[in-house]
C-alpha positions as CSV (number, residue, x, y, z in Angstrom):
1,X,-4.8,22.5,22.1
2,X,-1.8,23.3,19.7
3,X,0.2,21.8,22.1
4,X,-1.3,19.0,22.8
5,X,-1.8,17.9,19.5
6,X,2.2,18.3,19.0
7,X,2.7,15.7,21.6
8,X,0.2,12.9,20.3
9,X,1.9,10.3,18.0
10,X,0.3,9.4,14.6
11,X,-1.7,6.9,16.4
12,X,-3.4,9.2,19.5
13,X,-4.1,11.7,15.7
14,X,-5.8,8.6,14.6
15,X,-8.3,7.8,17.5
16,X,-9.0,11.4,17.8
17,X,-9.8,11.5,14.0
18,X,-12.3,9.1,14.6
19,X,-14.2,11.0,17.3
20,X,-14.7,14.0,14.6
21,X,-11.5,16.1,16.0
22,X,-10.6,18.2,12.8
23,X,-7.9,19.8,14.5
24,X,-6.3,16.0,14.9
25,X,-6.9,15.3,11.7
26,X,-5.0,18.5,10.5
27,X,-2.1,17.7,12.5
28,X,-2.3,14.0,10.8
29,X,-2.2,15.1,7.4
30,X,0.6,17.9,8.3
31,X,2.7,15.3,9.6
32,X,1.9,12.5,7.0
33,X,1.6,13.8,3.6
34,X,5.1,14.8,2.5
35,X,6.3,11.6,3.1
36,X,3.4,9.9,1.7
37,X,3.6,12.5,-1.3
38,X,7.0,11.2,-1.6
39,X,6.4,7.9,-1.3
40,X,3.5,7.6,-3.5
41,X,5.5,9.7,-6.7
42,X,8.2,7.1,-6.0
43,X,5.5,4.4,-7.9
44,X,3.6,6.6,-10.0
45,X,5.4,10.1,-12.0
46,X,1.8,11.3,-13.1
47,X,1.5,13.9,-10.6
48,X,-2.6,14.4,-11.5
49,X,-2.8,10.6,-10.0
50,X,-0.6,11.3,-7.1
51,X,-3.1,14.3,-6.0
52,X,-6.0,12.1,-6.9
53,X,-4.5,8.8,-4.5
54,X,-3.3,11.9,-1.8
55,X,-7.1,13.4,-1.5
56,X,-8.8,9.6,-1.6
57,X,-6.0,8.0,0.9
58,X,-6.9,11.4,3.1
59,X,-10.7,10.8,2.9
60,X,-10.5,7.3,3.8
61,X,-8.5,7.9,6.7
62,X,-11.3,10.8,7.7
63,X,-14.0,7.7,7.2
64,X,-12.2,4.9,8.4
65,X,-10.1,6.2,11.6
66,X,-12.6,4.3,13.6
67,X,-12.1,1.0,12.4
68,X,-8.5,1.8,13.5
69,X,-8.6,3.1,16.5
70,X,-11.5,1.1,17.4
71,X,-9.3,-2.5,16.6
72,X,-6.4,-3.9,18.7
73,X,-4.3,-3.0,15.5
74,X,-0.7,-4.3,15.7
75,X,0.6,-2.1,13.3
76,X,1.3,1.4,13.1
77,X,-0.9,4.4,12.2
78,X,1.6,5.5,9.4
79,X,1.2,1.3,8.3
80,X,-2.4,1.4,7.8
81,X,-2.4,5.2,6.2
82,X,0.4,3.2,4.2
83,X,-1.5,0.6,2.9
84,X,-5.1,2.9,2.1
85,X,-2.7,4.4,0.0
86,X,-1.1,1.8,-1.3
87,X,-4.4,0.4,-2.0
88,X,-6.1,3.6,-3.4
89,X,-2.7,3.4,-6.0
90,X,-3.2,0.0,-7.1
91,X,-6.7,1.1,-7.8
92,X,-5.9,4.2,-9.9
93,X,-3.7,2.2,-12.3
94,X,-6.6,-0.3,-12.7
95,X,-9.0,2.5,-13.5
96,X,-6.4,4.1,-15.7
97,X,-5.6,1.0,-17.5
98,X,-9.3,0.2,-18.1
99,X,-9.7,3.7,-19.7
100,X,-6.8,3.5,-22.0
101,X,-7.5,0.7,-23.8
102,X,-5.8,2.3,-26.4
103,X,-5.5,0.4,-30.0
104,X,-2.0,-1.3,-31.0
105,X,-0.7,0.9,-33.5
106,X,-0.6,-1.1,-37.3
107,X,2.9,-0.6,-37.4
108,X,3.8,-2.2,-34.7
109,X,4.6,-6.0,-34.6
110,X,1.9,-7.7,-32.1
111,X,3.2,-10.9,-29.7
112,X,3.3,-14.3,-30.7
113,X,-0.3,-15.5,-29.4
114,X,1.5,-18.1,-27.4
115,X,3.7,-15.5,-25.6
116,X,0.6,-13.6,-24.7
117,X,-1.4,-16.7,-23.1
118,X,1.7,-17.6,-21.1
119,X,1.9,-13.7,-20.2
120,X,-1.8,-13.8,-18.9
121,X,-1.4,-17.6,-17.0
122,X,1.7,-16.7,-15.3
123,X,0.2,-13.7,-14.2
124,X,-2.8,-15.9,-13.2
125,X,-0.8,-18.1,-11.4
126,X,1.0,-15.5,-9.0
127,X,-1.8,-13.8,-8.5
128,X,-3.5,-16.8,-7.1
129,X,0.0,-17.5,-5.5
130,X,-0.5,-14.0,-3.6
131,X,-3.5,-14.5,-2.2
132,X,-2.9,-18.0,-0.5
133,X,-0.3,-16.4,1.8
134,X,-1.4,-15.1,5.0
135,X,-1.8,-11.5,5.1
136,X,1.4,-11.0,7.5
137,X,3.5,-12.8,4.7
138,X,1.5,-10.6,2.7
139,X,2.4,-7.3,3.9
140,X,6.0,-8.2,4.2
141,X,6.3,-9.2,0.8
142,X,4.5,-5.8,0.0
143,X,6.5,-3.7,1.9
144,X,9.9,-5.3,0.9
145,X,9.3,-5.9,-2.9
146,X,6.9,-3.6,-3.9
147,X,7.8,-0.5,-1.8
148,X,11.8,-2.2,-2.3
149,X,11.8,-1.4,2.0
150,X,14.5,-2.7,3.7
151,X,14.4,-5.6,6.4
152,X,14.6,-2.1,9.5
153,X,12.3,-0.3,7.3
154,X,10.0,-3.2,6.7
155,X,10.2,-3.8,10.6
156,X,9.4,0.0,11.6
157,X,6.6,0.2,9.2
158,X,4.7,-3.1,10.6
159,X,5.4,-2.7,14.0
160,X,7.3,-6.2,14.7
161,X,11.0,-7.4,15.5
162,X,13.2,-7.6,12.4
163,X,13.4,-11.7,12.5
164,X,9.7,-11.8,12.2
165,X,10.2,-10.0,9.3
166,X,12.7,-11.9,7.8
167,X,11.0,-15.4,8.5
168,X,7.7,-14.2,7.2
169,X,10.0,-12.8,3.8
170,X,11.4,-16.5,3.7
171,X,7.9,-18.4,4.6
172,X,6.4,-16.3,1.4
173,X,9.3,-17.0,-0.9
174,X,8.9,-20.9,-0.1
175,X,5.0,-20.3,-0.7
176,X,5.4,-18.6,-3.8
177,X,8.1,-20.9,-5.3
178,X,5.8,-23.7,-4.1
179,X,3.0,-22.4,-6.0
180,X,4.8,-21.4,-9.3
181,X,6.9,-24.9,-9.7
């Protein structure tokens, strides 16, 4: 079985996941988690939140490999295990920042009021930007600014030809500049 398992790529780990195969799913996380480990401490230095993001990301994938291998997918395994963690990170910092609403120190001198309404618009404003774009453009953009992946990285990670990826970059900066002016 060993064997077998050493010669199935992420996304063969994937479907078997999804038909309870623990020993798949073992292989899957031995193969995946130092890089995601990696990847995942490159955006956040608490380590308590990397574990936390490692263990949810790990038990999504244990829930959801069905919904993966069960879809045409056009991406890669390693893509979507990207982007549950990805997810599973964003969502950390938002519980995080919700439980340290921590009080501005008295000594410290607090924004203009003016500064912080045009803080929270433009913020608004790109956020609303963001989701107009398709989710291709969407996961390019991720993948390139966020994750700060190259245009071969980007290309690897999706699964498509490196001129997709760099017309769906351009299509979302258009979009995006569109939006903001």
């Amino acid at each position: 079985m060993r064997r077998s398992l050493d010669a199935a790529d992420e996304a063969e780990l994937v479907r078997r996941t999804a038909t309870g195969d623990r020993h798949a799913f073992d292989e899957l996380y031995r193969r995946t988690s130092p890089w995601l480990a990696v990847r995942l401490r490159r955006r956040c230095a608490d380590d308590d939140v990397v574990a936390d993001v490692m263990q949810e990301t790990y038990l999504a994938v244990w829930r959801a490999a069905g919904d993966f291998a069960g879809s045409a997918a056009s991406g890669s395994a390693v893509g979507w295990l990207w982007t549950i963690a990805a997810n599973r990170l964003v969502d950390a910092f938002r519980r995080r920042a919700r439980q340290q609403q921590a009080p501005v120190p008295a000594a410290t001198t607090a924004p203009a009021a003016e500064d912080e309404v045009m803080a929270g618009r433009v913020g608004q404003e790109l956020e609303q930007a963001l989701l107009t774009l398709p989710p291709d453009v969407r996961q390019v953009l991720r993948a390139m600014v966020l994750d700060g992946l190259s245009v071969r990285e980007t290309s690897l990670l999706l699964g498509v030809p490196e001129g997709t990826v760099k017309s769906r970059a351009r299509r979302a900066r258009i979009a995006l500049r569109e939006a903001l002016s």
